[in-house]
C-alpha positions in Angstrom: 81.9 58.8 40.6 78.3 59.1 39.6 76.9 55.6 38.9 75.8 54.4 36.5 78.9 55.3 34.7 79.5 54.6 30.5 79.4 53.1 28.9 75.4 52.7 29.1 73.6 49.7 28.1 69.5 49.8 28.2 69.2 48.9 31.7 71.6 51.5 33.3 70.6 54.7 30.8 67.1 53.6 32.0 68.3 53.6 35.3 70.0 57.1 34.6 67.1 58.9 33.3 64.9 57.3 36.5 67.7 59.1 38.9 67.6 62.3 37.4 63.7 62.3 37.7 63.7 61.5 41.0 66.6 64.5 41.8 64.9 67.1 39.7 61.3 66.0 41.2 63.2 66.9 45.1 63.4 70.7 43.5 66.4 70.6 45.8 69.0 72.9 43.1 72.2 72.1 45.2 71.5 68.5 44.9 70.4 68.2 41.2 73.4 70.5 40.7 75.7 67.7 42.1 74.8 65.1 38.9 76.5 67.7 36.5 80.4 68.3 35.7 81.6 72.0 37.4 82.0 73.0 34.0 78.5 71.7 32.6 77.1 73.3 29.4 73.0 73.4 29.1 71.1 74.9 26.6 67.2 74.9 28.0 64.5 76.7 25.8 66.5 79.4 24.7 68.8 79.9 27.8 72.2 79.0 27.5 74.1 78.1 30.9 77.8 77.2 32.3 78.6 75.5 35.7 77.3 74.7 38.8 76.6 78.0 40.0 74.5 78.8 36.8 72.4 75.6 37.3 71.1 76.5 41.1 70.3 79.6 40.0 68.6 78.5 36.6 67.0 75.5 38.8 65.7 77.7 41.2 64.2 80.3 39.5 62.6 77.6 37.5 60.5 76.0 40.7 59.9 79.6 42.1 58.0 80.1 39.5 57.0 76.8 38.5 54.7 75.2 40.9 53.7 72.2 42.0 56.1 70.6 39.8 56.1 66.7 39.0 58.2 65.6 36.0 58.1 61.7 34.2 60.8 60.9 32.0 61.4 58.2 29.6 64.3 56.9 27.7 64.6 57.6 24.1 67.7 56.5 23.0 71.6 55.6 24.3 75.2 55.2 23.3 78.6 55.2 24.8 78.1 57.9 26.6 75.0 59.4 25.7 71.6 59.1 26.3 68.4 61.0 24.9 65.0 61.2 27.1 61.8 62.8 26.7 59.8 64.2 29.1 56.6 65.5 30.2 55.8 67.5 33.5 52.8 69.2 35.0 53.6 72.9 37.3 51.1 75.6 38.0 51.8 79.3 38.0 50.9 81.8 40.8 48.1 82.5 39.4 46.8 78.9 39.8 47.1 78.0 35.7 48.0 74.9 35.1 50.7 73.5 31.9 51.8 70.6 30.6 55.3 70.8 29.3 56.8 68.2 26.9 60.3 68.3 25.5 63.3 66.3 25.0 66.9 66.4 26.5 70.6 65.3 24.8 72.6 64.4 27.5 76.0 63.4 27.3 78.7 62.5 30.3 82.0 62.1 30.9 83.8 59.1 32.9 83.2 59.8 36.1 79.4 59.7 35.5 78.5 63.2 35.3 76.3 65.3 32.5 78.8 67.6 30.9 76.4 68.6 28.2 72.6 69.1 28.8 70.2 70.2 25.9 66.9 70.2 26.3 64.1 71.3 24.0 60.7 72.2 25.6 57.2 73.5 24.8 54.2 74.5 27.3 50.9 73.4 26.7 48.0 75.4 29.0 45.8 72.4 30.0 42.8 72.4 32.6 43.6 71.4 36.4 40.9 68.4 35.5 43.1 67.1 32.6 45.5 67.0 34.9 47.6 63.0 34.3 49.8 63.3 37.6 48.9 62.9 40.8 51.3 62.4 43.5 52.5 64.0 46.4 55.4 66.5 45.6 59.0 64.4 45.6 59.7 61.2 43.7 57.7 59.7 41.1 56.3 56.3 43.0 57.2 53.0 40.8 53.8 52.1 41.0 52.4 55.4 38.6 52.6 55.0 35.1 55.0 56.4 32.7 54.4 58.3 29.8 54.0 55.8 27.3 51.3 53.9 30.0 49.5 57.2 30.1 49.4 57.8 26.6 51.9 61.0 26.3 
């Protein structure tokens, strides 16, 4: 069991989305792995991915390459057992670049709590490191920093 469980009501789909920022903002792939069924289908950007093993791998390519990654999400929308979130996080390449990427994500889970079906839309925007909205050490989000709608994204 992964709670909360559906059917979701605006507190616990809020409460979803605020867990899977705070797993995905550990960059720990195993863990953020956990929160999805074995047989999970994503689509993210134009990659297409099945199971467990797929996601580590995906997820840890990603924040090899992706650094300095902190991610804010927000819910959208819910039902049964679905929610939509957007998103917004800030990364840096290797070559010290930063980016702003904003997208959106369809999740939907099955009864036990876990995502079964990820889709996630995204799109990177090169900003400067002084426009830079997110400023807290690496891991989870702290309650007191603002969301995205507080800092205007």
């Amino acid at each position: 069991m992964r709670p909360p469980l559906p059917p979701f009501n605006a507190e616990t789909a809020a409460q979803k989305a605020r867990l899977a920022e705070d797993a995905w903002n550990s960059r720990d792939a195993e863990k953020v792995s956990l929160a999805y069924t074995e047989d999970s289908v994503w689509r993210n950007r134009a990659e297409f991915l099945t199971g467990r093993a797929e996601i580590v791998a995906f997820l840890q390519r990603k924040w090899a390459r992706e650094l300095d990654y902190r991610l804010i999400k927000e819910l959208w929308a819910f039902t049964d057992n679905r929610i939509a979130v957007r998103f917004a996080y800030e990364w840096r390449d290797d070559g010290g670049h930063w980016f702003r990427s904003y997208g959106n994500e369809n999740w939907e889970f099955d009864d036990q709590g876990l995502m079964r079906r990820r889709i996630a839309s995204i799109n990177d925007l090169p900003i400067a490191e002084a426009d830079r909205k997110f400023h807290w050490p690496l891991g989870r989000r702290p309650d007191e920093h603002p969301g995205l709608s507080e800092l205007g994204l």
